[in-house]
Every structure is written in structure tokens, then in C-alpha cells.
C-alpha positions as CSV (number, residue, x, y, z in Angstrom):
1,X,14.6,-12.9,5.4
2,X,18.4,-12.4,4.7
3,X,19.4,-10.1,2.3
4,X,22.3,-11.2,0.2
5,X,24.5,-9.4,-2.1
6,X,27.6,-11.5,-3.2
7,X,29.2,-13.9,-0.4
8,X,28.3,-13.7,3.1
9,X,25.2,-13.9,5.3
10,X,25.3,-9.9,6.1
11,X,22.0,-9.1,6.5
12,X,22.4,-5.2,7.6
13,X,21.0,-3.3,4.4
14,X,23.4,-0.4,5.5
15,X,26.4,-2.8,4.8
16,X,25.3,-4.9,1.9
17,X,24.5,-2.1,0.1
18,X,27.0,0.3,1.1
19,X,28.7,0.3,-2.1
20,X,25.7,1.9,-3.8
21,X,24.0,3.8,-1.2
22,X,25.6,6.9,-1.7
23,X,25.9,7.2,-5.4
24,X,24.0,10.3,-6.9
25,X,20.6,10.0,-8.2
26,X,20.0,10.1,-11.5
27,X,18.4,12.9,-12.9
28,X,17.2,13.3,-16.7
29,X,18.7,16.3,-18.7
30,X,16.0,16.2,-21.1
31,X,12.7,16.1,-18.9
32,X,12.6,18.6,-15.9
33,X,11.3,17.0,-12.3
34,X,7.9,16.7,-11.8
35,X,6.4,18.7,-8.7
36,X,5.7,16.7,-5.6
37,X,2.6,18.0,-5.8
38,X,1.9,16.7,-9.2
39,X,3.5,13.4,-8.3
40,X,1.3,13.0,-5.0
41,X,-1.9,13.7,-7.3
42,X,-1.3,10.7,-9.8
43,X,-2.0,8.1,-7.0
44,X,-4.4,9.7,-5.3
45,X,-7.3,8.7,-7.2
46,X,-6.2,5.3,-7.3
47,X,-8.4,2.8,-5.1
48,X,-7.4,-0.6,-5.3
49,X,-10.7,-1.5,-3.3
50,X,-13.3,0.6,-5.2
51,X,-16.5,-0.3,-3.8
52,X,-15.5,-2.6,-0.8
53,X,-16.4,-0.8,2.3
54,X,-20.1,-0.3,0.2
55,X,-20.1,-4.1,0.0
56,X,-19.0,-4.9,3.7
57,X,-21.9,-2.1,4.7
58,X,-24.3,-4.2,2.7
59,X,-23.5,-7.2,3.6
60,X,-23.6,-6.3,7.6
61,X,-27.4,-4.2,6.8
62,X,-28.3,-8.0,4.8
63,X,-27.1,-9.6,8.4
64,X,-28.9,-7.8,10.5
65,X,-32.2,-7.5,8.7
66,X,-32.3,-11.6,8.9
67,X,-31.4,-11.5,12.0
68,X,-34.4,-9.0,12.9
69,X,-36.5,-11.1,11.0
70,X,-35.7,-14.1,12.8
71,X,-36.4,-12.5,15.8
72,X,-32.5,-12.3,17.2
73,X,-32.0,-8.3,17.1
74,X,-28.8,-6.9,16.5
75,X,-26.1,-9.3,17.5
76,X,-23.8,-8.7,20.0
């Protein structure tokens, strides 16, 4: 994957972009930051997987009590 910004086939993010890289961040006047703390907490409840390892653990106990019932044991 090239990256391309303009003409050329530079593909060195540090070169295609070094017209912008060190421009100052913008920072609002009218809202103050938000603590890294704060920001860190917003995601962390987020799970975009809610409920999947409890789905993969039933689904392996489901396989392996037909497989005990068919006599196999636990599989190997």
C-alpha cells in the first residue's frame, strides 16, 4: 500500500507528509482538555465482543459432552 499525496510514488509517511507534520495541534479556547484519565475511561467499557468468549466456552462444553456421550472422551 502506497501512500500518495500529490505526484510521485513516495511512500515514506515522514516525507509525504512532511508538510503538515509539524504544524501545532489544535486546541479549543472555549472547552478546556479533557484528562487522560477521563478520556481512557470512555472506552473502557466498550466491548465490541460482549458475550463471545461465553459463547466459544459453551460451545467447546456442548462438544465435549457429545463427545463423552458418544463414548470418544475429551478430544485431543
Amino acid at each position: 500500500m502506497s501512500m500518495k499525496k500529490g505526484i510521485g510514488e513516495e511512500t515514506d509517511p515522514r516525507i509525504v507528509y512532511a508538510d503538515i507534520i509539524d504544524l501545532p495541534h489544535h486546541e479549543p479556547v472555549t472547552r478546556p482538555r479533557m484528562p487522560l484519565e477521563n478520556r481512557a475511561a470512555q472506552f473502557s467499557a466498550f466491548d465490541a465482543l460482549a458475550g463471545f468468549s461465553d459463547m466459544i466456552a459453551e460451545k467447546t462444553r456442548a462438544i465435549y459432552a457429545q463427545e463423552e456421550e458418544a463414548g470418544e472422551g475429551e478430544p485431543q
